[in-house]
PLY file of the C-alpha trace (Angstrom):
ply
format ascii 1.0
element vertex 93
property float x
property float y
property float z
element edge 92
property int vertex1
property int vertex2
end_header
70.92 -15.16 7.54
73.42 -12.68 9.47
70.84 -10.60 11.49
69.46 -14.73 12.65
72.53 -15.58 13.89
73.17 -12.30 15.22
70.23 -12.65 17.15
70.33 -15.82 18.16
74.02 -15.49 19.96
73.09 -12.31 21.57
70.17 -13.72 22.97
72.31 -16.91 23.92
74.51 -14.03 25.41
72.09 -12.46 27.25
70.71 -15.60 28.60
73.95 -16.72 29.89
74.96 -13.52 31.26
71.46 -13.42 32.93
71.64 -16.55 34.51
75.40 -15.68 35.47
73.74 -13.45 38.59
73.24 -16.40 40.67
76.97 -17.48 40.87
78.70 -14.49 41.18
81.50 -16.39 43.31
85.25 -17.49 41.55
85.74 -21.25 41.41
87.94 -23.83 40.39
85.89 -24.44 36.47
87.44 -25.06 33.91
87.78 -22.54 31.48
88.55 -24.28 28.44
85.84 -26.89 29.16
82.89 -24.00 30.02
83.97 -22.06 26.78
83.56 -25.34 24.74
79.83 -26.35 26.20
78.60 -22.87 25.63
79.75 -22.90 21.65
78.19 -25.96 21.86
75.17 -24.03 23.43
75.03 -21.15 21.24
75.35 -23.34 18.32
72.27 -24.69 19.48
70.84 -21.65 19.56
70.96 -20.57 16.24
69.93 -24.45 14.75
67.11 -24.10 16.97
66.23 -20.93 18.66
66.21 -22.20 21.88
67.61 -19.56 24.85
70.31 -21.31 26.85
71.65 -21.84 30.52
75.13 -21.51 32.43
76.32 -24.94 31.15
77.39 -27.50 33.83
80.30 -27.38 33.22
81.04 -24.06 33.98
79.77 -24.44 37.43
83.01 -22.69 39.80
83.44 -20.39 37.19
82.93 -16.53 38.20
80.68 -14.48 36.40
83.15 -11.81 34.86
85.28 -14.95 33.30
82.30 -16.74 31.57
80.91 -13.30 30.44
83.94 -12.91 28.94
84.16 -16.17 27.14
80.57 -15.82 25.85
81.60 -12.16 24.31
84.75 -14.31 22.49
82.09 -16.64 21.07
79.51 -14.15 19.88
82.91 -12.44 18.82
84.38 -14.91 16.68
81.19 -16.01 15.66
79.73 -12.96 14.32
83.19 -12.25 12.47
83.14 -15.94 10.58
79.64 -14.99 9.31
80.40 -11.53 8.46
83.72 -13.05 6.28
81.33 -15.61 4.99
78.62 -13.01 4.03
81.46 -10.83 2.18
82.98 -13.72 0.56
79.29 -14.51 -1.50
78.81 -11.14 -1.78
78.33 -10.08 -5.73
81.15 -7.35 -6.63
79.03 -4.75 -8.63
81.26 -2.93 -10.98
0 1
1 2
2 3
3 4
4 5
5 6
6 7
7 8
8 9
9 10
10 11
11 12
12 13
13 14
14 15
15 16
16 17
17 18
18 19
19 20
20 21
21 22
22 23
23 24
24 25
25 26
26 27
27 28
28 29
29 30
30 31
31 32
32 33
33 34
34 35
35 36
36 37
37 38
38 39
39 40
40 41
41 42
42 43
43 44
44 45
45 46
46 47
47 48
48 49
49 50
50 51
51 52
52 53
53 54
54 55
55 56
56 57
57 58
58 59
59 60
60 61
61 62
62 63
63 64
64 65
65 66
66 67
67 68
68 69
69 70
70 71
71 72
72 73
73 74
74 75
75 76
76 77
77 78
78 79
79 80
80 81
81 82
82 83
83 84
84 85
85 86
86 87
87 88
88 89
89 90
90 91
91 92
């Protein structure tokens, strides 16, 4: 179930950071609202292994800012699951 995910939100990742090249100029976005569609995107991605796009609504923001808030996504993301994982795992004595 980990290496899914994993996949899943690094190819969400990539895809966003691909599609990042075209708008490479700083805008007026909002952060907090881009950072919210793309969890909502890379959720997506993992119910349904579908590769994503720069989200409208971070259209004006530059491309360093929203690679940055994808790589605090697959971040936090990747950490939650690896916590989860741990927590079920069986303690061999």
């Amino acid at each position: 179930m980990l290496t899914r995910i994993s996949l899943a939100l690094a190819a969400a990742g990539l895809a966003l950071g691909l599609t990042a090249c075209g708008n490479s100029d700083a805008g007026d976005g909002n952060v907090a609202a881009c950072k919210a569609a793309i969890a909502e995107q890379m959720q997506d991605a993992v119910d349904t292994d579908t590769e994503g796009h720069r989200p409208a609504a971070c259209i004006g923001i530059d491309d360093k800012t929203l690679q940055r808030i994808a790589g605090e996504l697959i971040e936090d993301e990747l950490g939650d699951a690896f916590d989860k994982e741990l927590e079920e795992a069986e303690v061999i004595p």
